[in-house]
C-alpha positions in Angstrom: -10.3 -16.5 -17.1 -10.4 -14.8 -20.5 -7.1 -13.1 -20.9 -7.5 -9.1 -22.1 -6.2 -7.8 -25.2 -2.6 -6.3 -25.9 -1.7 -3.4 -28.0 2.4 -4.0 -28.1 4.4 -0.7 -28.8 7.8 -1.6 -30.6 10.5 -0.8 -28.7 14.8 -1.4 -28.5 15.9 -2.4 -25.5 19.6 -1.7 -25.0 21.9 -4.6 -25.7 22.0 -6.4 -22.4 25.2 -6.3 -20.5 26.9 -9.5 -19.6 25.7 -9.9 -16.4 22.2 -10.8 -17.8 23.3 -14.0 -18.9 24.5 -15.7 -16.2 26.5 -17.2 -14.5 28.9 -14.2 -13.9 31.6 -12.5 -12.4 29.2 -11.4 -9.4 29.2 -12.4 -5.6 27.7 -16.1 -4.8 24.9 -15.3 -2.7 25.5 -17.2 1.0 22.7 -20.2 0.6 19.8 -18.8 2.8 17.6 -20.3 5.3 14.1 -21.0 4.5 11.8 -19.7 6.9 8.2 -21.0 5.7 5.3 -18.5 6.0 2.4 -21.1 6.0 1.2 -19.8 2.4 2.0 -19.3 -1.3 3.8 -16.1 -2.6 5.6 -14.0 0.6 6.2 -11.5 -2.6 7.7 -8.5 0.0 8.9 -8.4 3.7 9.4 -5.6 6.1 11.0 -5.3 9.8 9.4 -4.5 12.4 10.8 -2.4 15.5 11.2 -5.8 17.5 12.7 -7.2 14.8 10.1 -9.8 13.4 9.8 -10.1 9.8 6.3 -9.2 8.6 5.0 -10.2 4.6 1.7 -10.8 2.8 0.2 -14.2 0.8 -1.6 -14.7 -2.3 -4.8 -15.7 0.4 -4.8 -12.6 1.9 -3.4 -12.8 5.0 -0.7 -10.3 6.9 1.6 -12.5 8.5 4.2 -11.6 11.5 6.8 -14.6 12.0 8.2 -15.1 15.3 11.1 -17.4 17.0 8.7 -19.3 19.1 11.4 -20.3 21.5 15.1 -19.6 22.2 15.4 -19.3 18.8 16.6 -21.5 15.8 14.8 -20.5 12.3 13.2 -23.6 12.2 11.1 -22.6 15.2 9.9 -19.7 13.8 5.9 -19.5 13.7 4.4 -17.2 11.2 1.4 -15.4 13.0 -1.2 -13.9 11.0 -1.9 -10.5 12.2 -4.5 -9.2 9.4 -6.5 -10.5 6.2 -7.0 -7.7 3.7 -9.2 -10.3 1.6 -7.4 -8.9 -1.6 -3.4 -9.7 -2.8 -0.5 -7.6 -0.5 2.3 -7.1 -2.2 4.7 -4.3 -0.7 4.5 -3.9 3.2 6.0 -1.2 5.1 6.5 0.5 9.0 5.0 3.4 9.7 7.0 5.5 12.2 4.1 4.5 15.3 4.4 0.8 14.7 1.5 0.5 11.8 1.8 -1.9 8.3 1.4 0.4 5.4 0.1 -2.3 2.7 -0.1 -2.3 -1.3 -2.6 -4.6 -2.0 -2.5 -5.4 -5.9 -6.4 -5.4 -5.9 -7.5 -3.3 -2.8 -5.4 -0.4 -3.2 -3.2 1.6 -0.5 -4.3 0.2 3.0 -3.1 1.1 6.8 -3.4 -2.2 8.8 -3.0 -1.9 13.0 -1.1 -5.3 13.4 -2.6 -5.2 17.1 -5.8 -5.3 15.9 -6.0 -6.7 12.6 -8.3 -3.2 11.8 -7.6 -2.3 8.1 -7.9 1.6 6.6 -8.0 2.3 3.2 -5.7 5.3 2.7 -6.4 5.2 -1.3 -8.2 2.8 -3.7 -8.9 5.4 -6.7 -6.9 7.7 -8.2 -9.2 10.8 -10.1 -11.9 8.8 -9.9 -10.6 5.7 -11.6 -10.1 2.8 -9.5 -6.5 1.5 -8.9 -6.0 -1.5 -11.2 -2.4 -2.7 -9.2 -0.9 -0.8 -6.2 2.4 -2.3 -6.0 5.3 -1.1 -3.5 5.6 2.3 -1.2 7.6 3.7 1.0 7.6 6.1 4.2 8.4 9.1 4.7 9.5 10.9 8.2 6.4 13.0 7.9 4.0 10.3 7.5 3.8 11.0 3.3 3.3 7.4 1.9 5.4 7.6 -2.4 3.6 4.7 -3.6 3.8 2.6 -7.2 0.5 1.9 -9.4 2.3 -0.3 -11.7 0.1 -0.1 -14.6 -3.4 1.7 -16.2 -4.4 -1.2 -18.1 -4.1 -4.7 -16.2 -4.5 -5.9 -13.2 -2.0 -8.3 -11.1 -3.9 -11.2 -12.8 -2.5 -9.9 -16.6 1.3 -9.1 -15.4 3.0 -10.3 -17.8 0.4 -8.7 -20.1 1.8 -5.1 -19.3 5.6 -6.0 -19.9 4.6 -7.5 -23.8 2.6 -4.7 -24.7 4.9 -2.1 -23.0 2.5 1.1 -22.9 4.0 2.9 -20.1 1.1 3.5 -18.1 2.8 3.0 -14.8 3.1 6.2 -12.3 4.4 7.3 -8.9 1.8 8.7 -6.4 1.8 10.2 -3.0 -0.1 10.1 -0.1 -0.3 12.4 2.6 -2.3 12.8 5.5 -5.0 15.4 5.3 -4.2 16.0 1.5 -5.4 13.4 0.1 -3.1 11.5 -2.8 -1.3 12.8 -5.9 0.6 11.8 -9.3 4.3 12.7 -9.4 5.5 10.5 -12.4 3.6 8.6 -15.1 4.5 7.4 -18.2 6.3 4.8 -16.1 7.0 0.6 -17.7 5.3 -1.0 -15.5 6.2 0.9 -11.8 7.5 -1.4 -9.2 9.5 -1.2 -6.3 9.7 2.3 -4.3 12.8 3.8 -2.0 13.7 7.0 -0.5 16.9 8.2 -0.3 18.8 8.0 3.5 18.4 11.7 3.5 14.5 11.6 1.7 16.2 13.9 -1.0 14.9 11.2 -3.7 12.4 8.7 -4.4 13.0 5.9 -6.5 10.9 3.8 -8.4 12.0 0.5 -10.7 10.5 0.4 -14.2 10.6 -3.2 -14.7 9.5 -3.2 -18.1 12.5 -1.0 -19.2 15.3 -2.6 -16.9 16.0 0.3 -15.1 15.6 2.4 -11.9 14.2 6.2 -12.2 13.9 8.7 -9.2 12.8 11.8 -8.6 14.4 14.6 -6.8 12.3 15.8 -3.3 14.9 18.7 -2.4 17.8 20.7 -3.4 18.3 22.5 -6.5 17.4 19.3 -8.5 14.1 19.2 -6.9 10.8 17.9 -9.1 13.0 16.5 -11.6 13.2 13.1 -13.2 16.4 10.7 -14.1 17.6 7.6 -14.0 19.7 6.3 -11.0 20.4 3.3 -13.2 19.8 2.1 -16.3 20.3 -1.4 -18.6 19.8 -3.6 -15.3 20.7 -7.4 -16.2 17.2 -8.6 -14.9 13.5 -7.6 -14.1 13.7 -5.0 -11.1 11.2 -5.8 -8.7 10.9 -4.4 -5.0 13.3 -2.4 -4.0 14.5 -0.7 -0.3 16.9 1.4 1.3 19.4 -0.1 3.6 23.0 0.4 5.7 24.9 3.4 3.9 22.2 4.6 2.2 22.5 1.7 -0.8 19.8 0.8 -2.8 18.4 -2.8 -3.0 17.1 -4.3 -6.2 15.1 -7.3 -6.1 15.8 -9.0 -9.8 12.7 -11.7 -10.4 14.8 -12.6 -13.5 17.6 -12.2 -16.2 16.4 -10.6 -18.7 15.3 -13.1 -21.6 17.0 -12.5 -24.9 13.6 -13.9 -27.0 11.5 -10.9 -24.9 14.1 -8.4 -26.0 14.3 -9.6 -29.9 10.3 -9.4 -29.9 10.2 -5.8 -28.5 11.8 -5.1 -31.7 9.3 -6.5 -34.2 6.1 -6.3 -35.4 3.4 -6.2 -32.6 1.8 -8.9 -34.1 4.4 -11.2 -32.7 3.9 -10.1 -28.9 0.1 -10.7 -29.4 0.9 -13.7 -30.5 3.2 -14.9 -27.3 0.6 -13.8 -25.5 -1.8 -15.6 -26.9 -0.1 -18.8 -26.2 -0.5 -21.2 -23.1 1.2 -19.3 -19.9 3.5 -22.2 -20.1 5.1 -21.7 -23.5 5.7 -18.2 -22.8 9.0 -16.7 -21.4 9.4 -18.2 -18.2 11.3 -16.4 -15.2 14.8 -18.4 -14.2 15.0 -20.5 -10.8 17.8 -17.9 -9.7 17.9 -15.9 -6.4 19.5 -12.5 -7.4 20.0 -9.2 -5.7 22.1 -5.9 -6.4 22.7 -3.0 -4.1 23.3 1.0 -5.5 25.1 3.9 -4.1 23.2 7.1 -4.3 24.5 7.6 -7.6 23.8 4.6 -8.9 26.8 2.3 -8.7 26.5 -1.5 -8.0 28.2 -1.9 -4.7 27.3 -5.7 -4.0 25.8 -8.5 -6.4 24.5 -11.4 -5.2 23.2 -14.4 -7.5 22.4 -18.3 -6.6 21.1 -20.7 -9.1 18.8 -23.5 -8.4 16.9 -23.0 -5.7 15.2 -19.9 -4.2 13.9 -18.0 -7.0 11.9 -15.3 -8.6 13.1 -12.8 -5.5 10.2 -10.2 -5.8 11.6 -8.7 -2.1 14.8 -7.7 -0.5 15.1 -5.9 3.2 18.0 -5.4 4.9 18.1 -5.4 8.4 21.3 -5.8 11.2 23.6 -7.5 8.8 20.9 -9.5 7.5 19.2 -9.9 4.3 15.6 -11.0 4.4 13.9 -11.8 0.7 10.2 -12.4 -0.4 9.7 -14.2 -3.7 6.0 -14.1 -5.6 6.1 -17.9 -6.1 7.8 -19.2 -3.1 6.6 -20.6 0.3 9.0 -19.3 2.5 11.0 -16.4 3.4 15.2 -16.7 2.8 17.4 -15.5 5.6 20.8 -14.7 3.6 23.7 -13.6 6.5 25.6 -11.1 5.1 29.0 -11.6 7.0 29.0 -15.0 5.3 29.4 -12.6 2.0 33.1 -11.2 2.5 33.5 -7.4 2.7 
């Protein structure tokens, strides 16, 4: 596949803090379970009212996993409950029990997980087609704030978007009967999407500028734009609201001190690294790494392992539990949070 061209944009990234190199003075992450799905890349993971886990696979398929007995993770059977015949990425519950889906190639889809019947809710966006439809979340009114991550590449050309760091990315909403709508662009490459516990906010991670934005829904802040956090130590991916209202950020990767130096420079350079075998480029770290936020942006927990799980694209928590989805990864790891300490 013939790779497309780049048009960097210089840029300074702020120094990194000294978290992004690790290891460091944060929380060891309890060493999780593997539950495998059956397929390649489980890259988000919701829970369902029952409490099963459901994800999507590079292949296509929806997948609901299940203890098949009385109950040890290694009897857990992953189920497929839908094939979108594109890439899922973020998954989420609807209120009545249906998958909202971003698929990185089909666009904003409702699946029925009883049924396996797919809707598409949105696949183009003022008549252009969306070219990666990332995360979402869900509102209590139905109203789906969703993530196109970027104008010019598609999932194939990822890493395409963070060298050439344009900004196309935006924040969209769905809502029944009125179609969809842009609320932020301008965005480095939109990524994970979380409402507030209260649904005053949306937030959205900018993975190409290490930082989370959101957007005020009510109050007297309401329609404006600014950061919850900024100068994250690693590439936010997905990110979710759990217990307390916190914030989870899914970091795929430290940042990479060779990516930030050549942000700096001449864009000739970028094109260059791009033009190199995927191999030689700036490879993610095998490390498993989560943070959490307080709704004003403060890291309450920070969880890191090295060696094992990695490139965590996904993190849900549910009853004391963390469940994480990884792009590259065959399985889903179960991380029990009262191992963790307070």
């Amino acid at each position: 596949m013939s790779r497309p061209k780049i048009h960097p944009v210089v840029w300074s990234p702020p120094p990194a803090p000294e978290r992004a190199h690790p290891p460091h003075a944060g929380e060891v992450m309890p060493e999780p379970e593997l539950v495998p799905v059956g397929g390649i890349g489980p890259e988000d993971v919701a829970v369902g009212p029952d409490g099963s886990v459901v994800t999507g696979v590079a292949d296509g398929r929806i997948l609901r996993l299940r203890e098949s007995g009385a109950g040890a993770i290694g009897e857990t059977i992953a189920e497929t409950i839908a094939d979108t015949g594109g890439r899922p990425l973020g998954v989420e519950f609807t209120a009545d029990g249906a998958l909202i889906v971003c698929d990185a190639y089909r666009g904003l889809l409702r699946v029925h997980p009883d049924t396996g019947h797919i809707d598409t809710l949105v696949a183009e966006v003022d008549g252009r087609p969306l070219l990666l439809c990332d995360n979402a979340a869900v509102a209590s009114d139905g109203s789906v704030y969703f993530s196109d991550s970027s104008q010019r590449f598609t999932l194939a050309h990822w890493r395409a978007d963070l060298y050439e760091h344009s900004g196309t990315g935006r924040l969209l909403r769905w809502r029944p009967g009125a179609g969809v709508e842009v609320l932020l662009d301008g965005l480095q490459f939109a990524n994970g999407v979380a409402l507030a516990a209260d649904e005053s906010f949306v937030a959205v991670a900018e993975t190409g500028s290490y930082r989370i934005s959101r957007l005020w829904l009510t109050g007297p802040q309401a329609g404006e734009r600014e950061v919850l956090i900024d100068n994250l130590p690693g590439f936010p991916d997905n990110i979710s609201t759990g217990a307390q209202g916190r914030i989870w950020i899914a970091l795929a990767s430290p940042r990479n001190r060779l990516l930030d130096w050549a942000h700096t420079k001449h864009p000739v350079l970028r094109k260059a690294v791009w033009a190199l075998p995927t191999a030689l480029q700036p490879q993610p770290e095998r490390i498993a790494w989560v943070l959490a936020v307080d709704a004003d942006g403060r890291v309450v927990r920070d969880f890191q392992r090295s060696g094992g799980y990695h490139m965590v694209t996904g993190v849900r928590e549910h009853a004391g539990t963390l469940y994480l989805g990884s792009l590259v990864e065959r399985s889903v790891a179960v991380v029990d949070l009262s191992r963790a300490g307070p």
